[in-house]
C-alpha positions in Angstrom: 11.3 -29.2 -10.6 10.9 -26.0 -12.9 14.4 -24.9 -11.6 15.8 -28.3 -13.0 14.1 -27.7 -16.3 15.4 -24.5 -17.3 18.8 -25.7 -16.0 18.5 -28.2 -18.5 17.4 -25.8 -21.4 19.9 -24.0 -20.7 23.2 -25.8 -20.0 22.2 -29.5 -21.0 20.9 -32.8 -19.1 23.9 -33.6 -17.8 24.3 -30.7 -15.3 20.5 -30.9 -14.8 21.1 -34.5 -13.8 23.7 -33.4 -11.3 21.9 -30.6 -9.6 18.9 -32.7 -9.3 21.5 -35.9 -7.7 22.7 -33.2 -5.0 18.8 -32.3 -4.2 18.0 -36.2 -3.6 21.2 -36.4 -1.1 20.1 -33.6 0.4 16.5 -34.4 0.9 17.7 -37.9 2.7 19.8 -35.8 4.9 16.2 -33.8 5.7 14.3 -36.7 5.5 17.2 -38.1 8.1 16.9 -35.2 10.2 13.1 -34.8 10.8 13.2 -38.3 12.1 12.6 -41.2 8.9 10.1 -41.6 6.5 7.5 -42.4 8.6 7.6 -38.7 10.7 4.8 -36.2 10.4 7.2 -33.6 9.4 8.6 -35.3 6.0 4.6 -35.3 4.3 4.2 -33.0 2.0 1.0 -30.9 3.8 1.9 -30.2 7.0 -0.5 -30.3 9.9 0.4 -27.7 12.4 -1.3 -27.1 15.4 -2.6 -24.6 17.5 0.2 -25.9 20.1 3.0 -25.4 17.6 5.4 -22.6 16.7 4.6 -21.8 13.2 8.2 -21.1 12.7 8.9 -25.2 13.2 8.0 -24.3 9.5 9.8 -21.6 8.3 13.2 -20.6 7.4 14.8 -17.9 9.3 16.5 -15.4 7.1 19.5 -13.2 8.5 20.6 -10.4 6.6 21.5 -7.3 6.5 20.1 -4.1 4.2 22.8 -0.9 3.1 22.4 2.5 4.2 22.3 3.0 0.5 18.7 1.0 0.0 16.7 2.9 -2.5 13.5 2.6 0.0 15.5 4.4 2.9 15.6 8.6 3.1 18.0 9.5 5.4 17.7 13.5 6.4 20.0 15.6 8.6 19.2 17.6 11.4 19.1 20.4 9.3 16.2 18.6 7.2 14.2 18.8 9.4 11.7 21.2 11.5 13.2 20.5 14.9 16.6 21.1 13.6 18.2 18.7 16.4 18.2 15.0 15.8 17.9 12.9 12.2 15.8 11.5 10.7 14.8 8.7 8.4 11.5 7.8 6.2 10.9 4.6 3.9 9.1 4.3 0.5 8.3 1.3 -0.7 6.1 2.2 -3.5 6.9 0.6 -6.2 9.1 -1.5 -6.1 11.8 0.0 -3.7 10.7 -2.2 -0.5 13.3 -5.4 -2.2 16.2 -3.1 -1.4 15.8 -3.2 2.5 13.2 -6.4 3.0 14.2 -9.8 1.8 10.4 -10.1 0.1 8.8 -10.8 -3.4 8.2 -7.1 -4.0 5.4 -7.3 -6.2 1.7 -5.8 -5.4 0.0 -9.2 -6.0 1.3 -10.7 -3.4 0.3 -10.4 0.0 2.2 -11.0 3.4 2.0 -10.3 7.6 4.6 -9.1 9.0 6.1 -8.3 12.1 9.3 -6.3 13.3 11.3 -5.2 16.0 12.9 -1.7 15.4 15.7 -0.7 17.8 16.7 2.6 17.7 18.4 5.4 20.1 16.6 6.1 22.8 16.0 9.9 22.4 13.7 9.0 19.1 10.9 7.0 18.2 10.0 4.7 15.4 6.9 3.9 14.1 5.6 1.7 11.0 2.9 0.7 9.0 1.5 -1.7 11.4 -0.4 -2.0 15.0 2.2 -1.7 17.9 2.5 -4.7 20.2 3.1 -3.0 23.2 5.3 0.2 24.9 9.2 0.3 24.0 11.5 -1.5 26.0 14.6 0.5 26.5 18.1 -0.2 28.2 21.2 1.8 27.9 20.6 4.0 24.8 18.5 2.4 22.6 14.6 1.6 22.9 13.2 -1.1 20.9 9.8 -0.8 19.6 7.5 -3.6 18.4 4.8 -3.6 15.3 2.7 -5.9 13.5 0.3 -6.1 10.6 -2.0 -9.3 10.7 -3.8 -8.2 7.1 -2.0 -9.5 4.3 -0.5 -6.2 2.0 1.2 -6.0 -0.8 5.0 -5.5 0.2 5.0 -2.0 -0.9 2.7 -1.4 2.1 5.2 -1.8 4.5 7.1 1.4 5.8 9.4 2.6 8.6 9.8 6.2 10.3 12.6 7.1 12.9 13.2 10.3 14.2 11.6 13.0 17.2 8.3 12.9 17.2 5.3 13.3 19.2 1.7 11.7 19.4 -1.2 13.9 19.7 -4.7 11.5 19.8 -7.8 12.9 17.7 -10.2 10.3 18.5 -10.5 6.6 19.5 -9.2 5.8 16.6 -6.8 8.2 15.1 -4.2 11.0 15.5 -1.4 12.6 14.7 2.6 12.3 14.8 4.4 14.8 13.9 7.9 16.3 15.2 7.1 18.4 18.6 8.1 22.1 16.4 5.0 20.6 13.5 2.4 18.9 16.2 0.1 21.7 17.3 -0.7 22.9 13.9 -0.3 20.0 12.4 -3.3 18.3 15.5 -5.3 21.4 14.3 -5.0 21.1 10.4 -5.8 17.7 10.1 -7.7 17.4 13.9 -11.6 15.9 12.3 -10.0 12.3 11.1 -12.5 10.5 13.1 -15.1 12.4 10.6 -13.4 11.4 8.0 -13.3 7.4 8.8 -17.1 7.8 9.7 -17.7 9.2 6.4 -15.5 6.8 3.9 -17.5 3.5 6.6 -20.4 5.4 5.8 -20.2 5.3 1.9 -18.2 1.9 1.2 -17.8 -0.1 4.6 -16.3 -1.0 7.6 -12.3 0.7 8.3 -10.8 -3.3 8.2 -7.6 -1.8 9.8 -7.2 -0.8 13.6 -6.0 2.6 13.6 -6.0 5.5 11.2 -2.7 7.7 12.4 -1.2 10.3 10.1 2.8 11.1 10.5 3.5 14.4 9.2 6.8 14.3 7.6 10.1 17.0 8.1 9.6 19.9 5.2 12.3 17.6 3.5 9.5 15.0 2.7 9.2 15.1 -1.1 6.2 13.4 -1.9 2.3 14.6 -1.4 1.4 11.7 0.8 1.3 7.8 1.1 -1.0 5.3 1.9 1.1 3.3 4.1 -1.9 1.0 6.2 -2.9 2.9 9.8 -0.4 5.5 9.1 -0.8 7.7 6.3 2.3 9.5 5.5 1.7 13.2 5.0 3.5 16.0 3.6 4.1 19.3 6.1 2.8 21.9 2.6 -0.7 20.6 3.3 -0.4 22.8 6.8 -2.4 25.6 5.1 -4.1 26.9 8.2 -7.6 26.7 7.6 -8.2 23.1 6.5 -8.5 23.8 2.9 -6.0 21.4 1.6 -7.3 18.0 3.6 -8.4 16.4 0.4 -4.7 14.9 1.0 -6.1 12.9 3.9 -9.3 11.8 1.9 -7.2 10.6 -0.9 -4.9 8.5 1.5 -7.8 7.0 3.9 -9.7 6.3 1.1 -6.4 4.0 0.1 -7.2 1.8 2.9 -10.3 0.3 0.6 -8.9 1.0 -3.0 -5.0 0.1 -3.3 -4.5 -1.5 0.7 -7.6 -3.6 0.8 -7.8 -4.6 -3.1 -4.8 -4.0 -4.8 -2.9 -3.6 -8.4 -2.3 -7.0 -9.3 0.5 -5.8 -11.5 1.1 -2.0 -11.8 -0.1 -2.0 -15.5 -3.4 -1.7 -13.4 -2.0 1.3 -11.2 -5.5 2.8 -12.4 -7.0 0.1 -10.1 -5.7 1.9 -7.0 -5.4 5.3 -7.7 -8.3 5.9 -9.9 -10.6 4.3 -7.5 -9.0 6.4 -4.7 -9.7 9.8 -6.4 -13.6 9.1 -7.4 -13.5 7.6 -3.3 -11.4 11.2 -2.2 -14.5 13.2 -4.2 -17.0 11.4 -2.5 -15.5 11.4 0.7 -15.5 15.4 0.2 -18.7 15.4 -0.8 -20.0 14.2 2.3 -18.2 16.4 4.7 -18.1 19.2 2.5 -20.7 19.2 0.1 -21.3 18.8 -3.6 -20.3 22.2 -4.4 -16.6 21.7 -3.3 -16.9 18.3 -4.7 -17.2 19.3 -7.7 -15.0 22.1 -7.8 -12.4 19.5 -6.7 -13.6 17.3 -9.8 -13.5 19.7 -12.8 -9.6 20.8 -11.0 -8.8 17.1 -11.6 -10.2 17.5 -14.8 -8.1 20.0 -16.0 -5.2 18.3 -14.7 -5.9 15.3 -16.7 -6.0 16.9 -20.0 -2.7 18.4 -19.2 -1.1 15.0 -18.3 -2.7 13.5 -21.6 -1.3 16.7 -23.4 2.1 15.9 -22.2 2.0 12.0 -22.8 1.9 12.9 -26.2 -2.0 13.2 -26.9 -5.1 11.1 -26.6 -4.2 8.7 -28.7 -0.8 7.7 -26.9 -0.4 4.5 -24.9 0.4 5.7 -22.3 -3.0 7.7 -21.5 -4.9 4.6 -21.3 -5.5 3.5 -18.4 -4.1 -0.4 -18.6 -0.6 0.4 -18.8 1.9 -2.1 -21.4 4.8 -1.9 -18.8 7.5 -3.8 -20.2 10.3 -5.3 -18.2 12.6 -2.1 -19.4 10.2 0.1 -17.9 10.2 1.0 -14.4 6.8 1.3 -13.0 7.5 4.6 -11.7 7.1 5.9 -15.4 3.3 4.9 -15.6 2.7 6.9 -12.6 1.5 9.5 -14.2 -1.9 12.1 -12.9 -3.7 9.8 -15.8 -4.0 6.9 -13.5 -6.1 9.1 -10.9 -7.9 11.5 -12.7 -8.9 9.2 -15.6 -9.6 6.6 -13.5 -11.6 8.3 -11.4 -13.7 10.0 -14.8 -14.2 6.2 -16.4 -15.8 5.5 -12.6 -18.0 8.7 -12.4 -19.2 7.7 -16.2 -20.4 4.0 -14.6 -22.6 5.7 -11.7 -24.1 8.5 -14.2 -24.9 5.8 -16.2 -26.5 3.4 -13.3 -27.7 5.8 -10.7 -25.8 6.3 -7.7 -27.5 4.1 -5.4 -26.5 0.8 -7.9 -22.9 2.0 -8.1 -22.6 2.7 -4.2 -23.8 -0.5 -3.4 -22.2 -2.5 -5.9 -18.8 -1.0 -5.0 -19.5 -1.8 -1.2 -20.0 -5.2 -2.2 -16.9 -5.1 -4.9 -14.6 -4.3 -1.9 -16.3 -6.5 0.4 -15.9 -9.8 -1.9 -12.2 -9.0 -3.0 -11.1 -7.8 0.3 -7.4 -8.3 1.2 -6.5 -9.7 -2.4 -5.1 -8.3 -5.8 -7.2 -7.1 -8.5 -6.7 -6.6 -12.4 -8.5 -4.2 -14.9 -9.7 -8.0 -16.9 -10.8 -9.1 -13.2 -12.6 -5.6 -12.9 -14.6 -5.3 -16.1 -15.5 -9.5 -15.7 -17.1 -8.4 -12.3 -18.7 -5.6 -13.2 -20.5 -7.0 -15.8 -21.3 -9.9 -14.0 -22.4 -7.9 -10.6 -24.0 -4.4 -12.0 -23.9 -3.6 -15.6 -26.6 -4.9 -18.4 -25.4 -5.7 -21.6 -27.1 -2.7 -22.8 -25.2 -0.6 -19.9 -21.9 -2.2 -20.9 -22.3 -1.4 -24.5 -23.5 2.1 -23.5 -20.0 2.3 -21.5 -18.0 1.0 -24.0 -16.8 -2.1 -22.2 -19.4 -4.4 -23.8 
């Protein structure tokens, strides 16, 4: 109906008329089809049951993506740490996942998925998802099965092909890696199990299965990403000694702030990121104690003030932390170190100012009640003030 009304706008009644003649012949051909007016299938609301295919439903989509897509990294032999076979990486985040998926590629909407990823047989691919089962394999080619029953945002969804291992940590978690980056890679990041029990331990239940990390080739040119049970991770947080895996309480602690309540629109990046950083403190805090914590805090701190330096000062819009991306902008340009380290200062400013038991167990409740859906910094402030904060608080805050 909408469709027919900016056709109308826009080229006149008489063309609307048309288009809207053609969609009554062809709903009488559907209506036709299903079986008359009087079949179950031609109400509006259907009523499918427990016996029936949901895809009696649904439209099946077949199309194909270019080696070009923006979401797909494609490296070399020579790219990577085995030096032998390819390799290839997605990143959705932002809004890359449209040039490979045929989905609404915005972070406030949420979707399941499932996929079946054929590949040759000598690698392995895994994805942001559970696996269904072992690989089938014929010939040359092995075909491996994964599927996410929590709705994520479509940026949430990622893909990684190439040879690697699996090396288990826990019940729960491990590592992939390729077979020349396992062993120090198992040793570097071997205490994820700690870390899930501490983040359950502080803000809830891990809503997600598995908690795998898949160390990327040295080509990998990101920190990390919070792709849901498999955090990707970059190979420079290898130091040795453990003294760098604030990257994996940063990305785990993704899997309440920005996977289980999300950006609505990426004006509210802060939503995700911000959250994730005071999370990644606290996280540290507990295995680590406050003394690293906060040596970890005032580092952030300093990075803050250089990213509001170089955003052109305090007073700049872009240093708040409810971004005004318009459609010119990509959303990649409000990704700046504000969005974290800000963020996570305006949250450490709300516990100082309620005690940290309130905060903690209003933000256990916060994720609980908005679990698996978007958020936005308007929906934020309304709930905070209507769940924790007094007037007097608020106006203390400065979000009276």
């Amino acid at each position: 109906y909408f469709e027919n009304r900016i056709m109308e706008a826009l080229y006149g009644k008489r063309r609307a008329d048309m288009e809207a003649d053609l969609a009554w012949t062809d709903m009488l051909a559907a209506v036709k089809g299903a079986g008359g007016p009087a079949a179950k299938d031609t109400q509006l609301h259907l009523d499918l049951d427990a016996s029936r295919d949901p895809d009696d439903g649904m439209t099946q989509i077949a199309y194909a993506s270019s080696p070009d897509a923006k979401a797909l990294q494609w490296l070399t032999p020579a790219q990577t740490a085995g030096k032998t076979q390819p390799f290839l990486f997605s990143q959705g985040e932002a809004i890359l996942n449209r040039s490979w998926i045929p989905t609404q590629d915005s972070p406030g909407i949420r979707q399941t998925w499932e996929a079946k990823i054929a590949v040759p047989k000598q690698l392995t691919a895994v994805m942001s998802g559970l696996s269904s089962g072992k690989p089938t394999c014929a010939a040359d080619r092995c075909t491996f099965q994964y599927k996410m029953d929590k709705p994520v945002a479509p940026y949430l969804i990622a893909l990684a092909v190439g040879d690697i291992a699996f090396k288990s940590t826990g019940p729960r978690t491990g590592i992939w890696a390729e077979p020349a980056t396992l062993p120090k890679a198992a040793y570097e990041f071997g205490e994820l199990e700690k870390f899930v029990a501490a983040a359950e331990g502080l803000y809830g239940p891990y809503r997600w299965g598995r908690y795998d990390v898949l160390v990327l080739p040295p080509s990998f040119p990101f920190g990390g990403m919070e792709n849901p049970t498999l955090t990707f991770a970059t190979p420079t947080a290898i130091a040795g000694d453990r003294s760098l895996v604030s990257l994996i309480a940063h990305e785990l602690a993704h899997s309440w702030s920005g996977n289980l309540v999300t950006n609505a629109t990426w004006d509210d990046f802060w939503l995700n990121e911000g959250f994730t950083s005071y999370f990644e403190n606290r996280i540290m805090e507990a295995l680590y104690g406050k003394r690293r914590a906060d040596m970890e805090a005032d580092l952030a701190w300093t990075d803050m003030l250089a990213a509001v330096k170089e955003a052109g000062g305090p007073a700049a819009k872009d240093t708040q932390l409810h971004l005004d991306l318009d459609a010119a902008r990509d959303p990649d340009d409000g990704m700046t170190q504000i969005a974290y380290d800000k963020g996570a200062a305006f949250l450490r400013t709300i516990e100082k100012q309620v005690g940290r038991a309130r905060w903690d167990a209003y933000l256990r409740s916060y994720f609980d009640r908005h679990a698996f859906q978007p958020q936005t910094s308007a929906g934020f402030l309304a709930d905070l003030k209507s769940k924790l904060l007094t007037p007097a608080e608020a106006k203390t805050i400065g979000v009276d």
